[in-house]
N, C-alpha and C positions, 0 to 999 in steps of 0.2 A: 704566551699566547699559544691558545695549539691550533692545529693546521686538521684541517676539513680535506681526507681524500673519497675519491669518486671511483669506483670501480664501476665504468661502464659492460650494461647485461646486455646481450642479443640478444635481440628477441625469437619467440621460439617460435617458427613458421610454422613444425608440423599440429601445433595446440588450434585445429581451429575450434569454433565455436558447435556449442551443441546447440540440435535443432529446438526452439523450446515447445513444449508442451504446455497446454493449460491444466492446473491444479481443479478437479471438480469441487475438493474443500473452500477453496478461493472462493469462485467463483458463487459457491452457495454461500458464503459469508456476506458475501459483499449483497444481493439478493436478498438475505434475511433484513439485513439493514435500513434496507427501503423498506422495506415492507412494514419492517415496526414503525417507521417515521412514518408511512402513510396512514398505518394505522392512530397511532396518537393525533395525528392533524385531522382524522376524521370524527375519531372520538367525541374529545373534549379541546381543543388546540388551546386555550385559556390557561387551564388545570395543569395541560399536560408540557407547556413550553419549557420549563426546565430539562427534561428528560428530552425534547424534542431536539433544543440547544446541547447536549451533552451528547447526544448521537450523531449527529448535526456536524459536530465540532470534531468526533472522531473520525467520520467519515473524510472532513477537509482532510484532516494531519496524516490519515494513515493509508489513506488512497487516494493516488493521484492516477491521472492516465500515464505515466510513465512508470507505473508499478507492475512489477508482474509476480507470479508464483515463488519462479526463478531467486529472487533475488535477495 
């Protein structure tokens, strides 16, 4: 059987955090993406629910309010 060791790390005080920033690329992505869902639902919303579903679906998975540029 072999044996599991642990070399405990400090942690490194002077690493703090950097201030973040917002990405204006982000920001206009997430932006364009309503806008096309608003557009298809004004459209045609019948025609266009698949593609409305498909965007829909990316937005749940790929942006949450705990998302940032950052990360």
């Amino acid at each position: 059987m072999a044996k599991v060791f642990t070399i405990p790390v400090p942690p490194n005080i002077r690493n703090k955090r950097k201030e973040r920033t917002s990405d204006p690329r982000y920001v206009e992505g997430q932006r364009l993406l309503v806008e096309a869902l608003k557009y298809l639902a004004q459209t045609d919303p019948l025609s266009n629910r698949p593609a409305i579903e498909l965007l829909s679906e990316h937005v749940r998975t790929r942006f949450r309010m705990s998302d940032s540029p950052l990360s």
